[in-house]
C-alpha positions as CSV (number, residue, x, y, z in Angstrom):
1,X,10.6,-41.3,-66.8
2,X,8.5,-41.9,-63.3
3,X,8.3,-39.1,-61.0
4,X,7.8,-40.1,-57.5
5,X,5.8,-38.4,-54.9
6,X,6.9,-38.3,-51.2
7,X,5.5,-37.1,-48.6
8,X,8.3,-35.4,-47.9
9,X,8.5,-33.9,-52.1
10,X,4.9,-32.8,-51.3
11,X,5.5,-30.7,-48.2
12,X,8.2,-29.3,-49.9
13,X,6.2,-28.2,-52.6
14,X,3.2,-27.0,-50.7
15,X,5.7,-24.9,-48.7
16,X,7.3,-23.5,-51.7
17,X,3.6,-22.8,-53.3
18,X,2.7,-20.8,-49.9
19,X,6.2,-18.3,-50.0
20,X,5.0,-17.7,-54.0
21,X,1.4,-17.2,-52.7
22,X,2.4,-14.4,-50.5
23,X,5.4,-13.1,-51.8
24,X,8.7,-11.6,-50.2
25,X,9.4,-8.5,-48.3
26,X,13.5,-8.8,-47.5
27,X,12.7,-7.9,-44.0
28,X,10.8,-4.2,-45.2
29,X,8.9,-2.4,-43.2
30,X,5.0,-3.3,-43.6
31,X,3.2,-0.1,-45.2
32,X,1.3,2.4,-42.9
33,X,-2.2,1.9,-43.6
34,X,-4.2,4.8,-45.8
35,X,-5.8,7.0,-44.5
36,X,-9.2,5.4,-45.7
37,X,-8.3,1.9,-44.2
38,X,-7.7,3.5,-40.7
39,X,-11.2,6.2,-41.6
40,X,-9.6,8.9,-40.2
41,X,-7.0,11.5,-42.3
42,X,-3.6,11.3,-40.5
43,X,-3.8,15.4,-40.3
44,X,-6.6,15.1,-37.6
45,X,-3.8,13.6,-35.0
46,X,-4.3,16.3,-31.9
47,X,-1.1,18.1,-31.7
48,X,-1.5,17.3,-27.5
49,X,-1.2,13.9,-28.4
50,X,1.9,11.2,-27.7
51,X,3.0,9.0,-25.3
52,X,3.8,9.8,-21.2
53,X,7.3,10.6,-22.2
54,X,7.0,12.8,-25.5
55,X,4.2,14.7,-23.5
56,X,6.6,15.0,-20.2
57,X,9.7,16.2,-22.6
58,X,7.4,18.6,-23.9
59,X,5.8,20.1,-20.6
60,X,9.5,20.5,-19.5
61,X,10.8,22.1,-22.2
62,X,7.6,25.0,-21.9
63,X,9.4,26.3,-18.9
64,X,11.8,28.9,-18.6
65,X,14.3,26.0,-17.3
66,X,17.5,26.3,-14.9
67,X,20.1,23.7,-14.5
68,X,20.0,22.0,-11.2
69,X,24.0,23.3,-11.1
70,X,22.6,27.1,-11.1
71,X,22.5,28.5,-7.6
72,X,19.4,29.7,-8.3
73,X,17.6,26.5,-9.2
74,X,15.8,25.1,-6.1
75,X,13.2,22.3,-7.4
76,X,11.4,20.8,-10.0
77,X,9.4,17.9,-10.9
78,X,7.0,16.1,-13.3
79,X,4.3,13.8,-12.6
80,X,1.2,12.3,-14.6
81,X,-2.2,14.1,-14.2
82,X,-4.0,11.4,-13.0
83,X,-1.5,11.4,-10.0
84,X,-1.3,15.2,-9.5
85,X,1.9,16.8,-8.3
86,X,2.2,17.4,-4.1
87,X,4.9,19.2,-3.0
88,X,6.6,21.1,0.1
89,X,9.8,23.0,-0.9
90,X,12.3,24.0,1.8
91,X,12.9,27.7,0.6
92,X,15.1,29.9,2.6
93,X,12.7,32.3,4.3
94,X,12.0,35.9,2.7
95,X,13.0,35.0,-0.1
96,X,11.6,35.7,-3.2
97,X,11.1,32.8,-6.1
98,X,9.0,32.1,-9.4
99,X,7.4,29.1,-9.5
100,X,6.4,28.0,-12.9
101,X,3.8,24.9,-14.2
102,X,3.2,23.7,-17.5
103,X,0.9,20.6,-18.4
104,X,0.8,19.0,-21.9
105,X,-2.1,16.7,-22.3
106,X,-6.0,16.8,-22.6
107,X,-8.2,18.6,-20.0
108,X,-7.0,21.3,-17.2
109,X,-5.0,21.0,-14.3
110,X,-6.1,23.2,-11.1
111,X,-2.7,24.9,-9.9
112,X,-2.5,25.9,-6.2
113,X,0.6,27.5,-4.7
114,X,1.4,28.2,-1.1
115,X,-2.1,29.7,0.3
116,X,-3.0,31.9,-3.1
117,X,-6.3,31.4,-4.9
118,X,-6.5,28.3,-7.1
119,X,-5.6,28.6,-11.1
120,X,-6.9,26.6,-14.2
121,X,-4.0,25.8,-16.2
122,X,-5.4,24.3,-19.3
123,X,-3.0,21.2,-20.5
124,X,-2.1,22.9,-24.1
125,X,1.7,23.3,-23.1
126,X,1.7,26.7,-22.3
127,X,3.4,27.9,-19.2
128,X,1.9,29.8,-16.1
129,X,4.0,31.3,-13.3
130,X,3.5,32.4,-10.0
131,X,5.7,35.1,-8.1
132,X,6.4,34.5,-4.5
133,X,7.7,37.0,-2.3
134,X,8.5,36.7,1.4
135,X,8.5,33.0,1.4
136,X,8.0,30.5,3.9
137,X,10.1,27.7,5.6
138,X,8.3,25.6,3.0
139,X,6.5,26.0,-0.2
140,X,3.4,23.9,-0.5
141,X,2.7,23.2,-4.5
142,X,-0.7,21.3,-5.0
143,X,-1.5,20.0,-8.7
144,X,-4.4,18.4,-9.4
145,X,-6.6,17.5,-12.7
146,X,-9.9,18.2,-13.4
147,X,-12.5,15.8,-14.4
148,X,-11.2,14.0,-17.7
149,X,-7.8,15.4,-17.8
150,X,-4.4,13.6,-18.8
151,X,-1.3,14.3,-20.0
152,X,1.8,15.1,-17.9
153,X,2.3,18.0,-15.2
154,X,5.8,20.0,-15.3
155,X,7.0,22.3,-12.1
156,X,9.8,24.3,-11.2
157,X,11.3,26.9,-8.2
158,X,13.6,29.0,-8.8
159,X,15.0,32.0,-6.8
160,X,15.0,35.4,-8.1
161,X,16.1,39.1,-7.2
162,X,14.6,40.8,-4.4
């Protein structure tokens, strides 16, 4: 009996040849690569590490948070380092309010709050709050990082007792 070649037979077969050559995964995930192909132990991953949004869940969550449906909830917000956080809250004047920050990254961010003296907040996702009696019309809030720093910046007002 005469086999005959094709092209087409031969394509077929060379196809064939290259699925064998490199097997079948049924659509399985690829292995993570060992900690020797990537050089670096997978334990060594800084804890301060993730993406914008795990970081900004995290610095959110480090303050003592208030719904926005409490009456005593006035403001809050979240912004990236890099970009710093400016604000000018309307309070009701006398007042008293807590305004807290917490920053989840690398570096430290240099907290300012109405005209008090400026604070280092390192970005480790602890919190730091301020006290503010006898407000103003307006609260200025002035976040900024320090040479190197990113991560994402957390803040929030809230009004408190007298």
């Amino acid at each position: 009996m005469t086999t005959l070649r094709t092209p087409l037979t031969a394509a077929v077969g060379l196809a064939l040849a290259g699925l064998l050559a490199t097997g079948c995964t049924d659509g399985a995930p690829a292995a993570a690569p060992s900690p020797s192909a990537t050089g670096k132990p997978p334990e060594t991953r800084s804890p301060r590490a993730g993406g914008e949004h795990e970081q900004g869940e995290r610095a959110k969550a480090a303050l003592s948070t208030v719904s926005p449906d409490d009456p005593e909830f006035v403001a809050s917000g979240l912004e990236r380092v890099r970009d710093g956080a400016h604000d000018r809250s309307p309070l009701t004047k006398g007042k008293t309010y807590r305004v807290s920050v917490a920053c989840v990254g690398t570096g430290n961010v240099k907290v300012v709050i109405a005209d008090g003296a400026p604070r280092s907040l390192p970005c480790d996702g602890a919190s730091t709050g301020r006290r503010v009696t006898l407000a103003a019309a307006r609260l200025p809030i002035d976040i900024t990082g320090t040479s190197g720093a990113t991560g994402m910046v957390a803040w929030q007002i809230v009004s408190v007792p007298s």
